[in-house]
CHARMM internal coordinates of N, CA and C (Angstrom, degrees):
IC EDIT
DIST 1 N 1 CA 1.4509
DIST 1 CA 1 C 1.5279
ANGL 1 N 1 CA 1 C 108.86
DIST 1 C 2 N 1.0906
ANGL 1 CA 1 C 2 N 112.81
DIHE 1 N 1 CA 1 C 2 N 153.54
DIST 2 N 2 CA 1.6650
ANGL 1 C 2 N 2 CA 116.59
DIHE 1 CA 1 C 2 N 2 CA -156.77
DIST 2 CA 2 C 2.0579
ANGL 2 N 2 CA 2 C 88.91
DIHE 1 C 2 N 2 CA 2 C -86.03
DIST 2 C 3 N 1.1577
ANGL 2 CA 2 C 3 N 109.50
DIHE 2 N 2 CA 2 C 3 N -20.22
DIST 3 N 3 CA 1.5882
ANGL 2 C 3 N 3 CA 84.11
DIHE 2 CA 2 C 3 N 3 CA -162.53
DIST 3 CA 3 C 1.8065
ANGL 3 N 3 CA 3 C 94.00
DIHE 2 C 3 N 3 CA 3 C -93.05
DIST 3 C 4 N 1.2269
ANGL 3 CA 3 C 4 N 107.69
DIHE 3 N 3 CA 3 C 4 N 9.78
DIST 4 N 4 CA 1.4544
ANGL 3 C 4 N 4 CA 102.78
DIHE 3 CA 3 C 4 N 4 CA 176.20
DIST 4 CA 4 C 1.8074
ANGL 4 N 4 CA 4 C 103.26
DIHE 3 C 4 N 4 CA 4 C -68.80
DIST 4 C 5 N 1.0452
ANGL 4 CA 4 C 5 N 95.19
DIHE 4 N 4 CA 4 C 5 N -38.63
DIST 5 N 5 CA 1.8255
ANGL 4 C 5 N 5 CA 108.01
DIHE 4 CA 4 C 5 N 5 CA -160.22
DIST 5 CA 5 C 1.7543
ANGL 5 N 5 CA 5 C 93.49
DIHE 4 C 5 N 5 CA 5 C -80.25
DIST 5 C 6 N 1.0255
ANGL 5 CA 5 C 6 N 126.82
DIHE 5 N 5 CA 5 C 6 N 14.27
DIST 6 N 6 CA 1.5018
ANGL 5 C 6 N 6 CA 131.08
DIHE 5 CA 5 C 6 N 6 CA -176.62
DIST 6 CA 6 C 1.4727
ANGL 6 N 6 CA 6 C 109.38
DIHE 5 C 6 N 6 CA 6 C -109.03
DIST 6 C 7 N 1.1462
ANGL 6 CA 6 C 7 N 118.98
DIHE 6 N 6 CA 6 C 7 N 122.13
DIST 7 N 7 CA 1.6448
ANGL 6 C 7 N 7 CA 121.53
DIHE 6 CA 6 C 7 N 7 CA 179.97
DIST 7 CA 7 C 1.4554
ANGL 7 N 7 CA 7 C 103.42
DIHE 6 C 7 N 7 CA 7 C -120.53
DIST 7 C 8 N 1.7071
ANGL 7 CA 7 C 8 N 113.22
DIHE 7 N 7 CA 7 C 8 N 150.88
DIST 8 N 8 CA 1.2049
ANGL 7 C 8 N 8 CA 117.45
DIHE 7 CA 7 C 8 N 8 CA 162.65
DIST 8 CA 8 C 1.8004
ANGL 8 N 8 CA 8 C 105.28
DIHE 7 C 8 N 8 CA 8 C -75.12
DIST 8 C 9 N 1.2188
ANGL 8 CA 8 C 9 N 130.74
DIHE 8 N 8 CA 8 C 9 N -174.58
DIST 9 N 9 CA 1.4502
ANGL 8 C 9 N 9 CA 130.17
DIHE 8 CA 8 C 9 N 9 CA -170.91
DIST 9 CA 9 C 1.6348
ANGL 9 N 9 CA 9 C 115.65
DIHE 8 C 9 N 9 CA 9 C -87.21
DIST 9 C 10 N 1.7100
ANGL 9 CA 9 C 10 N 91.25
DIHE 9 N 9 CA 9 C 10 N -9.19
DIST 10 N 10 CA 1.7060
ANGL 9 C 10 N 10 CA 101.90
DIHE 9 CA 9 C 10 N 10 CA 176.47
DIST 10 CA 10 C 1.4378
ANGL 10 N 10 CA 10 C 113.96
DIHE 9 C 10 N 10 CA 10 C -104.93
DIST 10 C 11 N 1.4913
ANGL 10 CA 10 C 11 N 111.66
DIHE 10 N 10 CA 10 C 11 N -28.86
DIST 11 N 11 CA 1.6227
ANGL 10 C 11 N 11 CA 99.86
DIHE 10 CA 10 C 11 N 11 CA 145.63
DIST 11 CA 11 C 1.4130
ANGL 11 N 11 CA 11 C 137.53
DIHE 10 C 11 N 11 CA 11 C -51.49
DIST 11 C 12 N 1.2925
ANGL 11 CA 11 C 12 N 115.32
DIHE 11 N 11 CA 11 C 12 N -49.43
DIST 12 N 12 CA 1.3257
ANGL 11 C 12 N 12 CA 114.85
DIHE 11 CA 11 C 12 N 12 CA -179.16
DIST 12 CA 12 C 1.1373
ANGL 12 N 12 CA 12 C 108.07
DIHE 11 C 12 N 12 CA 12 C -85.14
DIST 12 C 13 N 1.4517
ANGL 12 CA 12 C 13 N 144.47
DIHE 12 N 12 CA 12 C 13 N 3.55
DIST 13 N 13 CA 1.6613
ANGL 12 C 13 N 13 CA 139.30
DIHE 12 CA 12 C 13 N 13 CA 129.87
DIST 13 CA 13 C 1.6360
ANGL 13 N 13 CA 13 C 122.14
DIHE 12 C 13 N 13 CA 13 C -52.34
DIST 13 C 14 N 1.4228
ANGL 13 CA 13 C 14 N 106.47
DIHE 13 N 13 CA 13 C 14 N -3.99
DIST 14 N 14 CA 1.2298
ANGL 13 C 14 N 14 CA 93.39
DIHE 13 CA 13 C 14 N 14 CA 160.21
DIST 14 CA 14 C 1.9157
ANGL 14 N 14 CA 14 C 126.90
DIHE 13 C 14 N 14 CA 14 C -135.45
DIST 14 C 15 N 1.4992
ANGL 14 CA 14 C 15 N 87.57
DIHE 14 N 14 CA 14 C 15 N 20.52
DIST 15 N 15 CA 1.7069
ANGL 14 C 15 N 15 CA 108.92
DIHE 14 CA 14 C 15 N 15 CA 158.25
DIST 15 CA 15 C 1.6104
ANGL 15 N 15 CA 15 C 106.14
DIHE 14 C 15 N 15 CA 15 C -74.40
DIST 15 C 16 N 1.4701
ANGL 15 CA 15 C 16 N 108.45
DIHE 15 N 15 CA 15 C 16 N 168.55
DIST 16 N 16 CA 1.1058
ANGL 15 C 16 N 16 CA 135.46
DIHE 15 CA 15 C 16 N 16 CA 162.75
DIST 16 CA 16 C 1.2007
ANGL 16 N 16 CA 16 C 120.18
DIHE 15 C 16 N 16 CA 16 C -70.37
DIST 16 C 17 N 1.3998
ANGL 16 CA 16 C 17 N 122.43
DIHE 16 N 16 CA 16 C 17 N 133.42
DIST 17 N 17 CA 2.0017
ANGL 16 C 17 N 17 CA 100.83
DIHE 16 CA 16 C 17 N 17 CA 166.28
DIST 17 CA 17 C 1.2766
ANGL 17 N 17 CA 17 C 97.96
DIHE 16 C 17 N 17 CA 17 C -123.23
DIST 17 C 18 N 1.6539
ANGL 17 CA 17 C 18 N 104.55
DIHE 17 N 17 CA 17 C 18 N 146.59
DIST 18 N 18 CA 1.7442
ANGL 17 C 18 N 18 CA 117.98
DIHE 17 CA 17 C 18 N 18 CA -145.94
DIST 18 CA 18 C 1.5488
ANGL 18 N 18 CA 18 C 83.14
DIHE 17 C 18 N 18 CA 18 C -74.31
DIST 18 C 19 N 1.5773
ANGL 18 CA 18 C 19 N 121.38
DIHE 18 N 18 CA 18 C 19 N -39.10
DIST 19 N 19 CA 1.5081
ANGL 18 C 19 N 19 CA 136.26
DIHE 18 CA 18 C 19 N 19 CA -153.43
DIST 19 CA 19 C 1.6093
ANGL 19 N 19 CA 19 C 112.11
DIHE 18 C 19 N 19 CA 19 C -68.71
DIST 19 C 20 N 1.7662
ANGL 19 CA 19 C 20 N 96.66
DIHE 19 N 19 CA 19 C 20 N -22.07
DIST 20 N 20 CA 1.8387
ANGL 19 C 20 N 20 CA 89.99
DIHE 19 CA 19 C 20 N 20 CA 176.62
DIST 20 CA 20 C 1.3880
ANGL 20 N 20 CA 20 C 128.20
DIHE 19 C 20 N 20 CA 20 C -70.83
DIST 20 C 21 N 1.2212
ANGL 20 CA 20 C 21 N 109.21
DIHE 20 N 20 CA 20 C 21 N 164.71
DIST 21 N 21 CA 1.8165
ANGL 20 C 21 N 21 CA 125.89
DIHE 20 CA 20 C 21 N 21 CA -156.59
DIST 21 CA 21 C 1.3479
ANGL 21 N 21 CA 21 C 83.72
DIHE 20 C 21 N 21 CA 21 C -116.27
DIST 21 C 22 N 1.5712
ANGL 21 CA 21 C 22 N 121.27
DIHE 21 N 21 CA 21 C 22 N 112.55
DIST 22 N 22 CA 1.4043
ANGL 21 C 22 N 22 CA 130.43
DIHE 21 CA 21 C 22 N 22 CA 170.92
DIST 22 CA 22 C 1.6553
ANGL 22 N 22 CA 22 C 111.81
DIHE 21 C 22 N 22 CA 22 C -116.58
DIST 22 C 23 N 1.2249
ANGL 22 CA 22 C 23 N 112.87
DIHE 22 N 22 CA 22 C 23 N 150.70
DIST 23 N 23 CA 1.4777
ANGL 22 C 23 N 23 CA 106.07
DIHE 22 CA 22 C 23 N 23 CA -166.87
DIST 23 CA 23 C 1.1577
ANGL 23 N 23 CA 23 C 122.44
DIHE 22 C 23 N 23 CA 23 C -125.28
DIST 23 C 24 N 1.4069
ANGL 23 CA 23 C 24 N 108.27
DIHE 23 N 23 CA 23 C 24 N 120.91
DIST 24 N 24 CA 1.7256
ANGL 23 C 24 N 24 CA 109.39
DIHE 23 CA 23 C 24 N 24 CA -147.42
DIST 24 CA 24 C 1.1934
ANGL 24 N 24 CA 24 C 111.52
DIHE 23 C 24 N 24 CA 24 C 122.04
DIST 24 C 25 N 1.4926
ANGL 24 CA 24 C 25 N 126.00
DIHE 24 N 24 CA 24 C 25 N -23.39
DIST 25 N 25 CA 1.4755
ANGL 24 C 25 N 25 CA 130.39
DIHE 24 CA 24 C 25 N 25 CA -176.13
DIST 25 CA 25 C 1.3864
ANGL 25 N 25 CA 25 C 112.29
DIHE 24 C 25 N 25 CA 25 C -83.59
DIST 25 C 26 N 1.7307
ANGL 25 CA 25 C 26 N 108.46
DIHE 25 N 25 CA 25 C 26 N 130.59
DIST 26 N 26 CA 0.9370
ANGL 25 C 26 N 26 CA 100.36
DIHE 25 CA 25 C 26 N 26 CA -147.22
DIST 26 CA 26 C 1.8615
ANGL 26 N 26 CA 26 C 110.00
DIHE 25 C 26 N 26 CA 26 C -80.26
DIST 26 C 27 N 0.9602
ANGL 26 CA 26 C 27 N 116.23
DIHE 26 N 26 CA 26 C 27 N 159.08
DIST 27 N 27 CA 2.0945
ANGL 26 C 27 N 27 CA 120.41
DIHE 26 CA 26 C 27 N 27 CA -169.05
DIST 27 CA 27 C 1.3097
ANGL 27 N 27 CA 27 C 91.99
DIHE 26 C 27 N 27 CA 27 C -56.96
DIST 27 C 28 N 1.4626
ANGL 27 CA 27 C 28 N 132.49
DIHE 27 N 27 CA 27 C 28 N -46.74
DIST 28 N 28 CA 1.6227
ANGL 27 C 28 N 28 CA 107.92
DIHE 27 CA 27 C 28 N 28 CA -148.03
DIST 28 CA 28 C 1.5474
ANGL 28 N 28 CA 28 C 106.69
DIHE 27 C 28 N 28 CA 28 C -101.92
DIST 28 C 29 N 1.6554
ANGL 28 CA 28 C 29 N 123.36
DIHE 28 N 28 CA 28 C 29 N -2.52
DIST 29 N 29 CA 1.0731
ANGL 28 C 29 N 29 CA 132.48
DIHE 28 CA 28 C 29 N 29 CA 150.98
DIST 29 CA 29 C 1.4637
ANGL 29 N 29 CA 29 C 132.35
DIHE 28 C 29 N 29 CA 29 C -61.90
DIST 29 C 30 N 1.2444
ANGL 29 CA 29 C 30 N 112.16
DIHE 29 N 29 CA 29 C 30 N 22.42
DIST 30 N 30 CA 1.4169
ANGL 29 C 30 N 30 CA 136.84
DIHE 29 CA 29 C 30 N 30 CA -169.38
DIST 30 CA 30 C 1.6802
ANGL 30 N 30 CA 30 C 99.80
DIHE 29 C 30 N 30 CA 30 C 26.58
DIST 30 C 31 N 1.2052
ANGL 30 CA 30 C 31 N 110.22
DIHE 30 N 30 CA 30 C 31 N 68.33
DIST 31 N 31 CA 1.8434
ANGL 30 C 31 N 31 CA 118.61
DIHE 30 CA 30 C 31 N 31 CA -177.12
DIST 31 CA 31 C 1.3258
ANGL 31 N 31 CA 31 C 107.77
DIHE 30 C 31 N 31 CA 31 C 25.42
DIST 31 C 32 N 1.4696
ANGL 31 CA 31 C 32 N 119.16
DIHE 31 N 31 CA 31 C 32 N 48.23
DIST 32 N 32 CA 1.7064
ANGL 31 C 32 N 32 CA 118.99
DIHE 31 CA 31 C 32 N 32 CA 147.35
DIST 32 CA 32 C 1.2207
ANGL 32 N 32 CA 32 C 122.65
DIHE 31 C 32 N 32 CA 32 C -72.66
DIST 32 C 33 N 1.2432
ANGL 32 CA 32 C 33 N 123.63
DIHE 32 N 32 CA 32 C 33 N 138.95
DIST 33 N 33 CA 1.3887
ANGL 32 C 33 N 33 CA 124.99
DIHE 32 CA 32 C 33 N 33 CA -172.97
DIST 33 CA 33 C 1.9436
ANGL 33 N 33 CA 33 C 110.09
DIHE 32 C 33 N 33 CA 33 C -94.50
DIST 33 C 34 N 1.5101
ANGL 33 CA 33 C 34 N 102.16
DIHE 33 N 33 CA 33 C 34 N 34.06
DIST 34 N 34 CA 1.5743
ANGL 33 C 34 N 34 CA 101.10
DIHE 33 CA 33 C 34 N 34 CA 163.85
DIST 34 CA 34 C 1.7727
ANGL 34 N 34 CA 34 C 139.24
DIHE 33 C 34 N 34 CA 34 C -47.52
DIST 34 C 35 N 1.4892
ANGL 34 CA 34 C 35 N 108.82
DIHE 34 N 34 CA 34 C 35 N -9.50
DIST 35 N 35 CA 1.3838
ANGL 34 C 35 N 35 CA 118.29
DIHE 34 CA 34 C 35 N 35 CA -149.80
DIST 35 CA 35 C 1.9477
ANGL 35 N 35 CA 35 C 81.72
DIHE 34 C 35 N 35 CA 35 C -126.05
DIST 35 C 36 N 1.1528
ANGL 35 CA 35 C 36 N 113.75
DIHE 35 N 35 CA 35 C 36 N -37.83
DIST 36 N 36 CA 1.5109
ANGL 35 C 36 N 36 CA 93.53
DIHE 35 CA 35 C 36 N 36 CA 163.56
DIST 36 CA 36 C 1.4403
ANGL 36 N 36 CA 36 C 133.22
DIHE 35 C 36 N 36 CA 36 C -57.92
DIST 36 C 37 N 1.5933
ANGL 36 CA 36 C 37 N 129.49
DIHE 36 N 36 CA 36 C 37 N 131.73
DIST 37 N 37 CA 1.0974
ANGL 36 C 37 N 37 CA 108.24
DIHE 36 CA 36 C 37 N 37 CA 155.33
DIST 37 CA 37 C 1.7566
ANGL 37 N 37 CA 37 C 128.83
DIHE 36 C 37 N 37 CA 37 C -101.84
DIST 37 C 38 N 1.0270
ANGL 37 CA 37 C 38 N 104.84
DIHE 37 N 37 CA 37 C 38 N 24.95
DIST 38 N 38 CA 1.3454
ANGL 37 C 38 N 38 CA 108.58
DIHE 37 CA 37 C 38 N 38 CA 144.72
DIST 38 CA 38 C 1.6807
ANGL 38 N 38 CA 38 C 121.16
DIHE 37 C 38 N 38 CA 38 C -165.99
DIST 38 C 39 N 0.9102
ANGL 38 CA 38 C 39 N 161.29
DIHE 38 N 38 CA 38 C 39 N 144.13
DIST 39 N 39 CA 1.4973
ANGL 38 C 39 N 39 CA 149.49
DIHE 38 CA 38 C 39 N 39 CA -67.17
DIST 39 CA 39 C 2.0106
ANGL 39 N 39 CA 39 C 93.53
DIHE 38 C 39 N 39 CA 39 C -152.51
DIST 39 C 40 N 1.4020
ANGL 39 CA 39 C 40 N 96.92
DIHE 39 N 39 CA 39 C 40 N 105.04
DIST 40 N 40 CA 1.7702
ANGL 39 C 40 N 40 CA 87.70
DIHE 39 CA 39 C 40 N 40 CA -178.85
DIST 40 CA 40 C 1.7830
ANGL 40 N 40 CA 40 C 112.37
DIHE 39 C 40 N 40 CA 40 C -55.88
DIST 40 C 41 N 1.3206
ANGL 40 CA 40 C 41 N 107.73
DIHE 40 N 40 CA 40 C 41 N 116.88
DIST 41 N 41 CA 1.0536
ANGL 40 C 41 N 41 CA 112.31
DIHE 40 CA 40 C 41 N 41 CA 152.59
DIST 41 CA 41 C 1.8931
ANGL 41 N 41 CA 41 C 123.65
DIHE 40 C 41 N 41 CA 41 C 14.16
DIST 41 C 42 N 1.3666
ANGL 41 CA 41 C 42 N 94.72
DIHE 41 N 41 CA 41 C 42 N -78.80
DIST 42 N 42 CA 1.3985
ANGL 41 C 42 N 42 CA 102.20
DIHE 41 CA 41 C 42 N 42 CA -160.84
DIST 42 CA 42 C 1.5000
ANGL 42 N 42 CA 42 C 115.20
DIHE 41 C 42 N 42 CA 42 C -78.27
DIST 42 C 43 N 1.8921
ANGL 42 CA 42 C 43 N 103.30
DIHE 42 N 42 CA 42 C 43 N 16.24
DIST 43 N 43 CA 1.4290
ANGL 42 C 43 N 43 CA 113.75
DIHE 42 CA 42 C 43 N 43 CA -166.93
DIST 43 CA 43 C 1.4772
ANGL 43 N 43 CA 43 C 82.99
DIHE 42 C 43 N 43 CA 43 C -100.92
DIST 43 C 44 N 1.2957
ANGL 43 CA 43 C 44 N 150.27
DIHE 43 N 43 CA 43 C 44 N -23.61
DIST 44 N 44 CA 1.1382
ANGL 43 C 44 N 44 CA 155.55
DIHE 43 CA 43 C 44 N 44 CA -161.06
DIST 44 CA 44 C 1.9427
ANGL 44 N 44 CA 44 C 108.07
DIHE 43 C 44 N 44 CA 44 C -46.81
DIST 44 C 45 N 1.4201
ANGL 44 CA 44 C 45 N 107.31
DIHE 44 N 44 CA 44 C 45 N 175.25
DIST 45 N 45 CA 1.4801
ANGL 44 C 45 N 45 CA 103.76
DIHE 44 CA 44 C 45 N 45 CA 164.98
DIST 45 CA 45 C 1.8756
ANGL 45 N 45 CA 45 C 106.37
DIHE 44 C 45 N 45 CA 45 C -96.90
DIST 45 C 46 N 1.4079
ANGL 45 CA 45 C 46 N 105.86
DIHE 45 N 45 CA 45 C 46 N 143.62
DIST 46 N 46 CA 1.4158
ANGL 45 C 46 N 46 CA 119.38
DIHE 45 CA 45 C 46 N 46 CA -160.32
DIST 46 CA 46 C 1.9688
ANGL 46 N 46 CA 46 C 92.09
DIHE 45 C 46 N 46 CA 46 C -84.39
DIST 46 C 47 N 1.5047
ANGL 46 CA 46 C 47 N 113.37
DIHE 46 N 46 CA 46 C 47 N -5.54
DIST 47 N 47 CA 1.4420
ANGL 46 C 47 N 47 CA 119.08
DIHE 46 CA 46 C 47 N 47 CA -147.10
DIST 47 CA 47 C 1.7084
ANGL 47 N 47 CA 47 C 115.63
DIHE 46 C 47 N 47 CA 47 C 16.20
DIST 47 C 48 N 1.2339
ANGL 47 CA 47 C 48 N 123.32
DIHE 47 N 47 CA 47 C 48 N -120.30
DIST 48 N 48 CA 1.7893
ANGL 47 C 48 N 48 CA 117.25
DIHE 47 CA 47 C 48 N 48 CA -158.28
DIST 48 CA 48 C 1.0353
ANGL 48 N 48 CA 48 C 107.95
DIHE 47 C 48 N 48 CA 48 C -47.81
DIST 48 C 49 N 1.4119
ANGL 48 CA 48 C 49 N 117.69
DIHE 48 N 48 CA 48 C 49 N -38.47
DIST 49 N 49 CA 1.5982
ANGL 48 C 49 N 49 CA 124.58
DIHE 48 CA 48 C 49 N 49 CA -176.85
DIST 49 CA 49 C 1.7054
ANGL 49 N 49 CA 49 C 117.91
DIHE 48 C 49 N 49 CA 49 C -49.80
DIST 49 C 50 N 0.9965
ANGL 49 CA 49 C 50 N 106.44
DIHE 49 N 49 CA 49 C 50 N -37.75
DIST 50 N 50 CA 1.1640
ANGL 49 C 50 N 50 CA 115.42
DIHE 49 CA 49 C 50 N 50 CA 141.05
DIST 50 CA 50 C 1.6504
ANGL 50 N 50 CA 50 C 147.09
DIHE 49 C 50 N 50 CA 50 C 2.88
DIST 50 C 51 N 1.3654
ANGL 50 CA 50 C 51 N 152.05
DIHE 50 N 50 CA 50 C 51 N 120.66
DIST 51 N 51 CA 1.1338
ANGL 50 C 51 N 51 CA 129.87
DIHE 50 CA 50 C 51 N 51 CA 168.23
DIST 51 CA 51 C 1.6422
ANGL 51 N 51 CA 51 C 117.56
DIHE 50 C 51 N 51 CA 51 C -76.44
DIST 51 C 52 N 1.7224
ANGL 51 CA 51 C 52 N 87.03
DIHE 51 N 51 CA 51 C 52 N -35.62
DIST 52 N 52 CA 2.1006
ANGL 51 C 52 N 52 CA 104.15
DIHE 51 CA 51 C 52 N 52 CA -171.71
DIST 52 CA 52 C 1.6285
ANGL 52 N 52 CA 52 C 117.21
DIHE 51 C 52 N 52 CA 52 C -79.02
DIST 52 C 53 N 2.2084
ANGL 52 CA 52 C 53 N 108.25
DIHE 52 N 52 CA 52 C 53 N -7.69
DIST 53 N 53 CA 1.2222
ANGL 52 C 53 N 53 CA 86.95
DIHE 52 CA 52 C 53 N 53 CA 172.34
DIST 53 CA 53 C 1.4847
ANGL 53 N 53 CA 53 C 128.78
DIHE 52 C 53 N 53 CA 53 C -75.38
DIST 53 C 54 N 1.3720
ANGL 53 CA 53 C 54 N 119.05
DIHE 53 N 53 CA 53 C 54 N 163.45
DIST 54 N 54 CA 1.3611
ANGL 53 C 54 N 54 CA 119.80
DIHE 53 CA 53 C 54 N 54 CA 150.22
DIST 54 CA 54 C 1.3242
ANGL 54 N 54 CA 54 C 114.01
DIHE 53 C 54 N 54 CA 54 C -125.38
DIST 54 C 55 N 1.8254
ANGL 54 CA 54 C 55 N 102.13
DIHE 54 N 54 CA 54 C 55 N 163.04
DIST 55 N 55 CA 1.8004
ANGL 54 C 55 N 55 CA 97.81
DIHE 54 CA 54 C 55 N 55 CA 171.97
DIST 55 CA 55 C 1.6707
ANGL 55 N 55 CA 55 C 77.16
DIHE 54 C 55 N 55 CA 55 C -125.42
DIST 55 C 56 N 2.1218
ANGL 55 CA 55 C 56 N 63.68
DIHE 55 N 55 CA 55 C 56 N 157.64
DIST 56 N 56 CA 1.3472
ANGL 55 C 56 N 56 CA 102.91
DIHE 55 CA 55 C 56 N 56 CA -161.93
DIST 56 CA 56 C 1.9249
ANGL 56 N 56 CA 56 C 108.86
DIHE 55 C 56 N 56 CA 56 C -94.76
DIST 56 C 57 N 1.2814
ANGL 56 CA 56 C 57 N 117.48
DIHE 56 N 56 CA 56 C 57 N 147.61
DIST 57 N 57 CA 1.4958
ANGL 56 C 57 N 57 CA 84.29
DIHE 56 CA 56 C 57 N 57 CA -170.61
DIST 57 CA 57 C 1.4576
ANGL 57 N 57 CA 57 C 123.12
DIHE 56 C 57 N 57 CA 57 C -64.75
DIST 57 C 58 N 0.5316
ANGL 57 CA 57 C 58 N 136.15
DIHE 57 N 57 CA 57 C 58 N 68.11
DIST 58 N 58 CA 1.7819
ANGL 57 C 58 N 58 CA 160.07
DIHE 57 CA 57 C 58 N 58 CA 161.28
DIST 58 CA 58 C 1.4663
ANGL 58 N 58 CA 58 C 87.48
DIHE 57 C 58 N 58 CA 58 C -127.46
DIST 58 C 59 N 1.7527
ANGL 58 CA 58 C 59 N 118.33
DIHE 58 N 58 CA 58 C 59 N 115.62
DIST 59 N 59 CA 1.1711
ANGL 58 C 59 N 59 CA 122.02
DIHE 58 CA 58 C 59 N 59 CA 177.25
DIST 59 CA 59 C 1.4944
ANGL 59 N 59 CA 59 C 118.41
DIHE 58 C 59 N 59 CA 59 C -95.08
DIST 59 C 60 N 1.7456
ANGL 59 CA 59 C 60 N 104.42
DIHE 59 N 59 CA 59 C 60 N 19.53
DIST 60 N 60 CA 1.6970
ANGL 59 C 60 N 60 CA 101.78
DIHE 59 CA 59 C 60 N 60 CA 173.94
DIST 60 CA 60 C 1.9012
ANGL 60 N 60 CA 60 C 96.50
DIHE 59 C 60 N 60 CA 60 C -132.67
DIST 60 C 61 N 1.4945
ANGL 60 CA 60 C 61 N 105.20
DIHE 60 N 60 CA 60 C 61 N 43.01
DIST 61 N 61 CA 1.7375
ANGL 60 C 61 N 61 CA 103.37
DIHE 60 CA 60 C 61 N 61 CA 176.73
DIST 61 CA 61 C 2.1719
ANGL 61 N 61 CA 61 C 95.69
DIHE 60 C 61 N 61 CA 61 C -151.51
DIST 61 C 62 N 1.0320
ANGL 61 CA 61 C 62 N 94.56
DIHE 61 N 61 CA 61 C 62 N 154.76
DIST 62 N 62 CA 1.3600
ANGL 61 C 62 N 62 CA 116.88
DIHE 61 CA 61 C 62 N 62 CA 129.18
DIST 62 CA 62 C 1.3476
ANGL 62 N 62 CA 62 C 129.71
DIHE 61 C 62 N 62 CA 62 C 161.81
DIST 62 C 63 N 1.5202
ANGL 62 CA 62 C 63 N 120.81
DIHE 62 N 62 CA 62 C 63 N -146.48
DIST 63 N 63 CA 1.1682
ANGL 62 C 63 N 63 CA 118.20
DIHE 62 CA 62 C 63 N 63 CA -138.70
DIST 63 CA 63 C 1.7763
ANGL 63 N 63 CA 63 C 96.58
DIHE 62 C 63 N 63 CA 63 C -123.60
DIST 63 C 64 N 1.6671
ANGL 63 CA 63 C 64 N 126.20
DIHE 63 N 63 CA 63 C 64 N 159.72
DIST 64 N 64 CA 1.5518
ANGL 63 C 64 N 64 CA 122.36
DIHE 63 CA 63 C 64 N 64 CA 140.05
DIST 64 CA 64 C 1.5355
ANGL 64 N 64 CA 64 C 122.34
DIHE 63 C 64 N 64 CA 64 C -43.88
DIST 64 C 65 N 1.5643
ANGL 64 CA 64 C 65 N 132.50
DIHE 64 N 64 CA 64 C 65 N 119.13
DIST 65 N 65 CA 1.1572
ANGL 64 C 65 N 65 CA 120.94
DIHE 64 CA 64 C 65 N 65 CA 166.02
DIST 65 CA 65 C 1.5295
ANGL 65 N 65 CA 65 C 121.31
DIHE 64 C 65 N 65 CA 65 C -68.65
DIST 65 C 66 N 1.3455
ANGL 65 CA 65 C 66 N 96.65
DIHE 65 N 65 CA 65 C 66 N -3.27
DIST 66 N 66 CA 1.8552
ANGL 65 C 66 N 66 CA 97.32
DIHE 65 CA 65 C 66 N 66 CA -165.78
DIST 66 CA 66 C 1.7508
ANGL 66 N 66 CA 66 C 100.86
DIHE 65 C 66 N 66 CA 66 C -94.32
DIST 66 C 67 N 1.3890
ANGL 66 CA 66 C 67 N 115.36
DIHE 66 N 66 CA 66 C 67 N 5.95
DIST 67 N 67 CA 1.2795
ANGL 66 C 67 N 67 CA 134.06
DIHE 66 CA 66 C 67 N 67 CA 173.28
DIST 67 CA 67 C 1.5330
ANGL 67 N 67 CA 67 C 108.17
DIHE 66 C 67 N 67 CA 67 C -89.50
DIST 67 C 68 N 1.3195
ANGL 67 CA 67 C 68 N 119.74
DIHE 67 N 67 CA 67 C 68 N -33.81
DIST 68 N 68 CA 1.6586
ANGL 67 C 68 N 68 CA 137.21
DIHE 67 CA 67 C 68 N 68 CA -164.38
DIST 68 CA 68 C 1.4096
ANGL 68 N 68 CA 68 C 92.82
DIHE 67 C 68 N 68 CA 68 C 79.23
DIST 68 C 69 N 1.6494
ANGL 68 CA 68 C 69 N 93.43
DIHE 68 N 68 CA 68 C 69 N -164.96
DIST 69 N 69 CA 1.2858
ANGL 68 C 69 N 69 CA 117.25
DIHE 68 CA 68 C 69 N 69 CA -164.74
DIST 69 CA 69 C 1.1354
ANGL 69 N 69 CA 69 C 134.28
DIHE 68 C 69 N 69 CA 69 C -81.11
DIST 69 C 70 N 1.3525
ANGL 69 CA 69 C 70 N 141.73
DIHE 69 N 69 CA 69 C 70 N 92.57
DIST 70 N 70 CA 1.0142
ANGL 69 C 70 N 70 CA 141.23
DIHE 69 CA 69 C 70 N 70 CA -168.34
DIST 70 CA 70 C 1.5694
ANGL 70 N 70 CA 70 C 123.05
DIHE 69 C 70 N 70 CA 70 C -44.52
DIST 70 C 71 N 1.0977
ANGL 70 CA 70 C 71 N 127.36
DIHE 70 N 70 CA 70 C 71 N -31.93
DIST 71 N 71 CA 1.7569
ANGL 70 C 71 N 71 CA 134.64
DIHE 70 CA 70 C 71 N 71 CA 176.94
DIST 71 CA 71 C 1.4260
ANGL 71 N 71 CA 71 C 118.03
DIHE 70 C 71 N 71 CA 71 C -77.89
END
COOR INIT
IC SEED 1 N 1 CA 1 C
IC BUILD
């Protein structure tokens, strides 16, 4: 369902973003964070702050653009 893929800006502050640069992760794990058990901070989603967010028209949600379009 499309409004699953819809976050307010404090949800998606506490997703993952595939795009962060974590340090310590290992190179051939294509920088997955498997070996953490819990998720550095600054690996988080930045949401609006962002270049890749968009909002969705619901002007209190949206989505990763680097995901495409949810609709």
């Amino acid at each position: 369902m499309i409004r699953d893929n819809l976050k307010t800006e404090e949800e998606a502050r506490e997703t993952w973003c595939p795009d962060a640069q974590v340090m310590g992760a290992e190179p051939t794990a294509g920088n997955r964070l498997w070996h953490y058990e819990r998720l550095p901070e600054h690996s988080n989603c930045l949401a609006s702050k962002c270049m890749a967010w968009r909002w969705a028209r619901r002007a209190d949600r949206g989505y990763c653009g680097r995901a495409g379009t949810p609709y």
